[in-house]
C-alpha positions as MATLAB code, in Angstrom:
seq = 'XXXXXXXXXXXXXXXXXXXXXXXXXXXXXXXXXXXXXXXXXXXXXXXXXXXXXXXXXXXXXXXXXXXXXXXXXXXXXXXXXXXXXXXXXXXXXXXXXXXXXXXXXXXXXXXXXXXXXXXXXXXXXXXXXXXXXXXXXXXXXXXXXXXXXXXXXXXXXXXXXXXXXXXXXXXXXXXXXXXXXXXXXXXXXXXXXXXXXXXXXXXXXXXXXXXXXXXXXXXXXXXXXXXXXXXXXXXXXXXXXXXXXXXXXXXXXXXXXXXXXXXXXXXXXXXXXXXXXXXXXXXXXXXXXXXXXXXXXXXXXXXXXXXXXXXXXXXXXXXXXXXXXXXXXXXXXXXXXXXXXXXXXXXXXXXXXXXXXXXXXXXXXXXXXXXXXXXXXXXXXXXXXXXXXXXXXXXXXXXXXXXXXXXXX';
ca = [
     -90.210 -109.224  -84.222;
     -87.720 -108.550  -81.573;
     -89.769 -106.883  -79.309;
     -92.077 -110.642  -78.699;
     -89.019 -112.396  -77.683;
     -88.599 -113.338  -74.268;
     -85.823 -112.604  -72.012;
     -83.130 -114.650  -72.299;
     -83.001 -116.872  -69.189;
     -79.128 -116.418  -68.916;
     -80.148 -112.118  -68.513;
     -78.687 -110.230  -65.331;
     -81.560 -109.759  -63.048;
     -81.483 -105.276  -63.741;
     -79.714 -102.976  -66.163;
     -76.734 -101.685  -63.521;
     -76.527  -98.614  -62.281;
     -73.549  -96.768  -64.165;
     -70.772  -94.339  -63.111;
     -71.978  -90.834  -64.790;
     -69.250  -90.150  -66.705;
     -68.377  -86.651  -67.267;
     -68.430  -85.049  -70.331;
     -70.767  -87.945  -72.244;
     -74.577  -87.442  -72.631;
     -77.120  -89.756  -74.401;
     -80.622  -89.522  -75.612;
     -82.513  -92.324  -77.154;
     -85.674  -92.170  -79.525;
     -88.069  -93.916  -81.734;
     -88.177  -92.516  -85.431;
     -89.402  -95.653  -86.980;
     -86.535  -96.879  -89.238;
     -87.952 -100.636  -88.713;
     -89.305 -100.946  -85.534;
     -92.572  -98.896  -84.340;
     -93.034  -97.773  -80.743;
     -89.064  -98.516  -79.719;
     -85.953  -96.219  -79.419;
     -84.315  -96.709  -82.347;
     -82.273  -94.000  -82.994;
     -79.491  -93.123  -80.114;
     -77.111  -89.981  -80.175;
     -74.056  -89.728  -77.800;
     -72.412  -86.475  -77.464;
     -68.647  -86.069  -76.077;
     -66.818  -83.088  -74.638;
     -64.294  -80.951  -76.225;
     -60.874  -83.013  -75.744;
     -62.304  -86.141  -76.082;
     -59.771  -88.572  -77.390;
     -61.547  -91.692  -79.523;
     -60.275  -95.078  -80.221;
     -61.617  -97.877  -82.641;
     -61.669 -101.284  -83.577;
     -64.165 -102.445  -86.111;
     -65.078 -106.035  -88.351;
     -62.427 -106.697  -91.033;
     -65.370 -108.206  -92.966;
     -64.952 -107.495  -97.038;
     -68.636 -106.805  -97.033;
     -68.229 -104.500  -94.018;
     -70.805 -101.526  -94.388;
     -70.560  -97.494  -95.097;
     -70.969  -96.273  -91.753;
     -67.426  -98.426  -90.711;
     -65.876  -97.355  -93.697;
     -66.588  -93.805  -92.696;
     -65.551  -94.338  -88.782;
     -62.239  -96.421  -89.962;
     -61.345  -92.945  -91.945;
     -62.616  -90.890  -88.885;
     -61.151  -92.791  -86.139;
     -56.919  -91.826  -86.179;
     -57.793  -87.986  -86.555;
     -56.796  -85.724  -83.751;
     -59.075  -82.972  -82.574;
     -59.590  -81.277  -79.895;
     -63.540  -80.168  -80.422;
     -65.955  -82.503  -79.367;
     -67.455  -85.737  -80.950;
     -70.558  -87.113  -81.157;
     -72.059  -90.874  -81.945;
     -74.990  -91.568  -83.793;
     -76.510  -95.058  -83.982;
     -79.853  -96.576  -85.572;
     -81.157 -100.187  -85.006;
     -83.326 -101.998  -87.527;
     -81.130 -101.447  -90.959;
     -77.187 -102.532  -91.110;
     -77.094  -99.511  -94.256;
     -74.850 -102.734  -95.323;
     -74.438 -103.763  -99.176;
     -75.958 -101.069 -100.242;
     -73.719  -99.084 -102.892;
     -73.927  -95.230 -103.496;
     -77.336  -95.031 -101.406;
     -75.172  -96.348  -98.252;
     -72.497  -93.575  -98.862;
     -75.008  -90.825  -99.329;
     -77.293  -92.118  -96.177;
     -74.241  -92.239  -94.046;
     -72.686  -88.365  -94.965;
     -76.568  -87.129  -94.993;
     -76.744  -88.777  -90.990;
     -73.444  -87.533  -89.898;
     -73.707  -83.896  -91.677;
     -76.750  -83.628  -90.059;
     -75.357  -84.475  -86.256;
     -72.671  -82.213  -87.206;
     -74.683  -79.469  -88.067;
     -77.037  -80.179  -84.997;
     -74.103  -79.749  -82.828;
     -71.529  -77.604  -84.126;
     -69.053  -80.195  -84.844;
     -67.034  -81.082  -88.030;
     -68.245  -83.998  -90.046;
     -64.803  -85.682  -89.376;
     -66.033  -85.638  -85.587;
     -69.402  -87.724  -86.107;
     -68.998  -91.319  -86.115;
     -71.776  -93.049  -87.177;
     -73.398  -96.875  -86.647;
     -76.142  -99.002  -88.314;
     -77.102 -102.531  -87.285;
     -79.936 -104.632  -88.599;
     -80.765 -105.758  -91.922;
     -78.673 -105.908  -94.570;
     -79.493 -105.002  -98.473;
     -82.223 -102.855  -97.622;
     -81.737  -98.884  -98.216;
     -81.734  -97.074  -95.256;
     -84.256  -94.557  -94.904;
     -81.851  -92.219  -93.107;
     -84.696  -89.247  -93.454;
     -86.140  -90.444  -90.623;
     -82.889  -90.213  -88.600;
     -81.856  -86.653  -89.729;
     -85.268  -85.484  -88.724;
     -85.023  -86.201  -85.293;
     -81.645  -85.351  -84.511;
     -82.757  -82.047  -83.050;
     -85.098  -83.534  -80.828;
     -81.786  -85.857  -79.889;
     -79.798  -83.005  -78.828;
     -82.714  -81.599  -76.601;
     -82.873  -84.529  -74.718;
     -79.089  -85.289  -74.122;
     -78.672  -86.035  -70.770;
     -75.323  -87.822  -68.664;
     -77.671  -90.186  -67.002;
     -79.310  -91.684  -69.852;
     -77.066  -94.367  -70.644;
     -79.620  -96.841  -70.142;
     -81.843  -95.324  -72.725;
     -78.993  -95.478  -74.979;
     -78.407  -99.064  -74.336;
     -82.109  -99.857  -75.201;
     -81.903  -97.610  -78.315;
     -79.557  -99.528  -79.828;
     -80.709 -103.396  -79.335;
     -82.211 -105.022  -82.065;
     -82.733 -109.169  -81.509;
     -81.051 -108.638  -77.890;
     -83.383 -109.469  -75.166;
     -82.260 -107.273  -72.958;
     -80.069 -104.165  -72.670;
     -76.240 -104.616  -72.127;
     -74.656 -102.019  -70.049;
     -70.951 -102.556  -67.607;
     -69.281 -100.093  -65.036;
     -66.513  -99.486  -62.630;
     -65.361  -96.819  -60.499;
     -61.728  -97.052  -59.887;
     -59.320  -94.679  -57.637;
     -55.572  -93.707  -59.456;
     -53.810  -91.339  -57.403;
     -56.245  -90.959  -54.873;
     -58.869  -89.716  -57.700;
     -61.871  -91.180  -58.819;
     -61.659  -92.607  -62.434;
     -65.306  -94.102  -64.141;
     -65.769  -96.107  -67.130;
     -68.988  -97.348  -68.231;
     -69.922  -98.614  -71.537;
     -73.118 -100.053  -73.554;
     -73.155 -103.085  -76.245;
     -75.553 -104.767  -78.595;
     -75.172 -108.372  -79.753;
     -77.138 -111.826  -79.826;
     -76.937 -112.914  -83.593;
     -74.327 -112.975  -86.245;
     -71.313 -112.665  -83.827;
     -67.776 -113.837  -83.910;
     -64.697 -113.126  -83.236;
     -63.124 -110.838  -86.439;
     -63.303 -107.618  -83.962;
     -65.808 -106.417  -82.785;
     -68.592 -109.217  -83.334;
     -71.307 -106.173  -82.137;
     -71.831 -102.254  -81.514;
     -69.866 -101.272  -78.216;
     -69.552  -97.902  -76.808;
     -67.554  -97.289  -73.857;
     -66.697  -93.958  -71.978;
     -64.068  -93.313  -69.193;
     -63.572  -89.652  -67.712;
     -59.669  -90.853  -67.445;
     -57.378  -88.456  -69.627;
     -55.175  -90.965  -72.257;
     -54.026  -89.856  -75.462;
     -55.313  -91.217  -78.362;
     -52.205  -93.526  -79.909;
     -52.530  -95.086  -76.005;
     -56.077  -95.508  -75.586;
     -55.793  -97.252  -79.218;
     -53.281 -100.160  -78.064;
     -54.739 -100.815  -75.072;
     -57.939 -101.000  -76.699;
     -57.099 -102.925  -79.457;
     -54.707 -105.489  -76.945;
     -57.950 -105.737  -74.537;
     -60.380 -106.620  -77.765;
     -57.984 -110.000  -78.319;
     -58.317 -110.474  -74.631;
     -62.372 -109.977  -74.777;
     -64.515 -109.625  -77.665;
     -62.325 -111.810  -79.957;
     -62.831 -114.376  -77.289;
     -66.447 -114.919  -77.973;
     -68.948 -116.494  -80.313;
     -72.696 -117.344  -80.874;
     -73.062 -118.885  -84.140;
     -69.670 -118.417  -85.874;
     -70.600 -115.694  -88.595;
     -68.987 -111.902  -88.035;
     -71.172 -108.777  -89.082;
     -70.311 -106.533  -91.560;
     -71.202 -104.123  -89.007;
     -69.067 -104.365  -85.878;
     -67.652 -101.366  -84.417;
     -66.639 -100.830  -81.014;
     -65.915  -97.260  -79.999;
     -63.803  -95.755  -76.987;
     -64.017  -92.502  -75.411;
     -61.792  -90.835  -73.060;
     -63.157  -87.101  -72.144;
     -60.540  -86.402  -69.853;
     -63.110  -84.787  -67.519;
     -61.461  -86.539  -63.828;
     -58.102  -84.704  -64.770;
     -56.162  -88.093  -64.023;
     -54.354  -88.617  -66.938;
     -53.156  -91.908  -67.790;
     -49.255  -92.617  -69.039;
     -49.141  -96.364  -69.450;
     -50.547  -99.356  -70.799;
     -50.457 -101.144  -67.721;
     -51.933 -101.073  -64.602;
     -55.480 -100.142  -62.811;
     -56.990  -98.256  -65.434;
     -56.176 -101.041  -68.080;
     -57.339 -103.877  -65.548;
     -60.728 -101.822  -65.250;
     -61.029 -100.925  -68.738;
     -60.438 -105.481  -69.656;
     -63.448 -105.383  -66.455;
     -65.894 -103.897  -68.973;
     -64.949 -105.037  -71.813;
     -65.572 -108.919  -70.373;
     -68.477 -108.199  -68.443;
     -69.992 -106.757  -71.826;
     -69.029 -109.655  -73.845;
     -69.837 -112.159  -71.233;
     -73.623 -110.413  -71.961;
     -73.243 -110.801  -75.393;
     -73.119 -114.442  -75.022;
     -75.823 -114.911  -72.235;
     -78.018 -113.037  -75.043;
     -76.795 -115.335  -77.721;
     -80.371 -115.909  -79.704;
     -82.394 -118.990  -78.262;
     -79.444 -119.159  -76.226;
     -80.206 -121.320  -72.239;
     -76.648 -122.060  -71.868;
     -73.758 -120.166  -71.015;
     -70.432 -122.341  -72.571;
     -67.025 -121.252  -70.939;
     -64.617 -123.354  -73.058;
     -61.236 -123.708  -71.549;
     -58.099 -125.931  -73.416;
     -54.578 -125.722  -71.937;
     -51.508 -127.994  -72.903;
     -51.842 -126.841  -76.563;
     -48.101 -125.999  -78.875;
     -48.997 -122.903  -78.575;
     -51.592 -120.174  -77.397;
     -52.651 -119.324  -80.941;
     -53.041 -123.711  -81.448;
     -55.211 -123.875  -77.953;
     -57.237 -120.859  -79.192;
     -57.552 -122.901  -82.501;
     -58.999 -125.504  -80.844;
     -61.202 -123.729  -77.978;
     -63.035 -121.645  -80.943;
     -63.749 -125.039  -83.022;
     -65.455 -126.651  -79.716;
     -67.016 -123.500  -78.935;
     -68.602 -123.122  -82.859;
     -69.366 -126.624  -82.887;
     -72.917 -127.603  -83.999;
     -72.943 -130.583  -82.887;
     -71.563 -129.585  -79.532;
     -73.819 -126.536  -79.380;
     -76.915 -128.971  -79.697;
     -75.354 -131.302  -77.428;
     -74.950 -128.798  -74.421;
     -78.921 -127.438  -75.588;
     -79.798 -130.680  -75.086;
     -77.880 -131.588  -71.734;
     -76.164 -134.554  -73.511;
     -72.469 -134.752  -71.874;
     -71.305 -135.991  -75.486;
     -67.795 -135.737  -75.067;
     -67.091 -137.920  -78.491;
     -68.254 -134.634  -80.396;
     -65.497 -132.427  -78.432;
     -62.690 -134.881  -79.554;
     -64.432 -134.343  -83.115;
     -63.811 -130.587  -83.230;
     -60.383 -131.346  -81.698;
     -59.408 -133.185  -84.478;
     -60.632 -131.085  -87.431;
     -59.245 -127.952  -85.698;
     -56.318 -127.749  -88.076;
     -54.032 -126.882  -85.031;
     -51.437 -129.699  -83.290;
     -53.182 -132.763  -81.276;
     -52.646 -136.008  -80.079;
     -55.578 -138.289  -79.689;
     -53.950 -140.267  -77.012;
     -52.775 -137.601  -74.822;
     -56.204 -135.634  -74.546;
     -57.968 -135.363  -70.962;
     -61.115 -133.943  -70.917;
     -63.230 -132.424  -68.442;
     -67.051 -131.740  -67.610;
     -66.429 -129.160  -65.294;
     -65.050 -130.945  -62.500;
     -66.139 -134.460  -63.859;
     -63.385 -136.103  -65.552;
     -64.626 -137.826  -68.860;
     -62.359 -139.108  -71.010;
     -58.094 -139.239  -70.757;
     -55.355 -140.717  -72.186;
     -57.212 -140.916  -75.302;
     -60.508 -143.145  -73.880;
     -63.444 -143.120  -71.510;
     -61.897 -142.270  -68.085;
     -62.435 -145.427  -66.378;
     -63.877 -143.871  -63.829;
     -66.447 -142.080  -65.269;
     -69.876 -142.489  -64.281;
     -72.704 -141.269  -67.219;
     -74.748 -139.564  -64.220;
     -72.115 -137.526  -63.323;
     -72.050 -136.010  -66.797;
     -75.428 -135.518  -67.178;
     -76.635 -134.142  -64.039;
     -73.453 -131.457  -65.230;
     -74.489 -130.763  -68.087;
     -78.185 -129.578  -66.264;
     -76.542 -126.552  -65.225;
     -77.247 -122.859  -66.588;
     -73.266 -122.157  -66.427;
     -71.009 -125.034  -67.790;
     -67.345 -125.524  -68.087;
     -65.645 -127.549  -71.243;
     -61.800 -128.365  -69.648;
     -59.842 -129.786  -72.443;
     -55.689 -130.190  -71.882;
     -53.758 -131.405  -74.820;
     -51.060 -132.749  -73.082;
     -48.582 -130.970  -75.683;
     -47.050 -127.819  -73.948;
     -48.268 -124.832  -71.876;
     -50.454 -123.156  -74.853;
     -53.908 -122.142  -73.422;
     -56.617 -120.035  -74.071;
     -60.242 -119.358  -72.574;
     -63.203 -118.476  -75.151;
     -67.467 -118.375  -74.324;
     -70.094 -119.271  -76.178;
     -73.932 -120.445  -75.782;
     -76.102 -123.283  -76.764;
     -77.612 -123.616  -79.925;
     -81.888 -124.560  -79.335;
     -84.334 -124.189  -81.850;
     -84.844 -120.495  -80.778;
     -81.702 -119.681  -82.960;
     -84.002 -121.284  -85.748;
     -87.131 -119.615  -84.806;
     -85.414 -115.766  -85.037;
     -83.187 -116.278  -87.833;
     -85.879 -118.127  -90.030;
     -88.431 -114.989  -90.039;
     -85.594 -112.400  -89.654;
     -86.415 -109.826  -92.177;
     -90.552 -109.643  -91.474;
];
């Protein structure tokens, strides 16, 4: 079904063209595990000294293949690593059959490539409840490792889509020291995405040198920053799992969790999640929701992430209706500190409502010829403190409907 959907209108114009980054090779390829005639299957392979860093859904349902990375992820090694990822099945909520799919698909990888089993970390996203038929990964896993190439990211990308319209990929080149430092990563997301870390599959690679208890905190502070600052329809997979790799291949080694290398790496990460969003299924809008003047941070993050999940808000930005009565609705029922009469509230640049009313200068054109626009901006300030906090989202049109309905045929 995924392949008949359109582009989303909100897609960049091209796939970018990523930094190589040494030490990290891809190879994509269709084995038929739900789709026919579509990559399907994707293998990454990393360089002895790779260091690896994690953060994955903390969904109770979450499946076998993040059970078996959130073992995998803290251990130190200095072989190599590889990733393995299939589209089409989530090898979610399914018992025994999960476990044994997931150690047959890494065993084989590891076998493939010479690696311990503790060095394969493995990802499934699709349906869940259905058994994966992991024979059809382990049989082409040789024909992986024959293709692996460095500059086959892109295929990589595409191999691991499944409702995304388009594939997701984010790069920089930075200079530390006077030497260059790359990072480039992939993602997958449209459906089922929230924030509960990491609301998709993400794979990012940087040639910097970081150990791994480093490269874990400044992951896991960026994800809060990022991909916990995003949502499409509220509801978090029990497959997210966003993996970083450092191969160490530039020889610029990287002592602190500030500075250029972070501000790069936070680069990616947003540009990726930004994508996620403009993917969002049925998705025409791309929501940046903004509130400031909240108690606290963690209150105007409260609030943001209620206007930004909205339904009623979602429909009302699909259907270009500046409706700012249904933003002081998800205001209220936020939970977190308000004060009706103190709220301002913003169209972009249009003021709409303050001091708890209609601003009375507010003209209904003004809204509405907003609210036409592909990129929109909802400014709320609570007039409480300095809290604020910055989340995107999408519209929600009947497309979200029209994929969800027939999901599973």
């Amino acid at each position: 079904m995924a392949d008949t959907i359109e582009k989303s209108p909100l897609a960049p114009a091209c796939f970018p063209d990523l930094p190589e980054i040494a030490g990290a090779e891809f190879a994509s390829i269709s084995a038929g595990v739900k789709y026919q005639d579509r990559k399907d299957v994707t293998l990454m392979r990393l360089a002895p000294g790779t260091t690896m860093a994690g953060v994955f859904t903390r969904s109770s349902t979450r499946s076998a293949p993040v059970l078996d990375c959130q073992e995998k992820i803290a251990l130190d090694s200095d072989v190599g690593a590889a990733i393995i990822v299939n589209s089409g099945n989530a090898n979610a909520f399914t018992g025994k059959n999960g476990v044994d799919a997931t150690k047959a698909v890494t065993e084989t990888v590891a076998a493939s490539l010479g690696l311990p089993a503790t060095r394969i970390f493995s990802s499934s996203t699709g349906v869940i409840g259905e058994p994966l038929p992991h024979e059809r990964i382990t049989a082409k896993v040789d024909d992986l490792r024959d293709m692996l190439s460095t500059s086959a990211m892109h295929d990589a990308a595409d191999g691991i889509r499944t409702t995304d319209t388009f594939a997701k990929g984010a790069g920089v080149e930075i200079q530390i020291d006077g030497k260059p430092v790359r990072i480039s990563g992939i993602a997958k997301g449209s459906g089922m995405v929230a924030p509960d870390m990491a609301t998709m599959l993400v794979y990012i690679f940087t040639d910097a040198k970081i150990a791994r208890p480093l490269l874990q905190t400044i992951l896991s502070e960026l994800t809060d920053l990022t991909f916990n600052n995003i949502t499409v329809d509220s509801d978090t997979s029990t497959s997210d799992t966003l993996l970083l790799a450092a191969t160490g291949a530039s020889g610029v080694s990287i002592n602190t969790k500030t500075g250029p290398f972070r501000d790069a790496l936070q680069e990616v990460m947003l540009d990726l999640a930004h994508q996620v969003v403009r993917d969002g299924e049925g998705a025409t809008k791309f929501v940046e929701v903004c509130v400031t003047g909240a108690a606290s941070d963690a209150d105007a993050r409260t609030h943001a992430m209620s206007i930004a999940n909205s339904p009623l808000v979602k429909t009302a930005v699909a259907g270009e209706d500046p409706n700012w009565g249904r933003v002081v609705m998800a205001i209220g029922k936020s939970g977190a500190a308000a004060d009706r009469d103190l709220l301002t509230i913003r169209f972009g640049d249009v003021l709409v409502a303050e001091n708890g009313w209609v601003s009375p200068n507010y003209q209904e054109d003004d809204g509405a010829n907003y609210m036409k626009s592909a990129e929109l901006a909802i400014n709320v300030d609570l007039g409480l403190a300095d809290g604020c906090a910055t989340v995107w989202t999408c519209d929600l049109t009947h497309g979200y409907i029209t994929i969800n309905a027939d999901y599973r045929s």
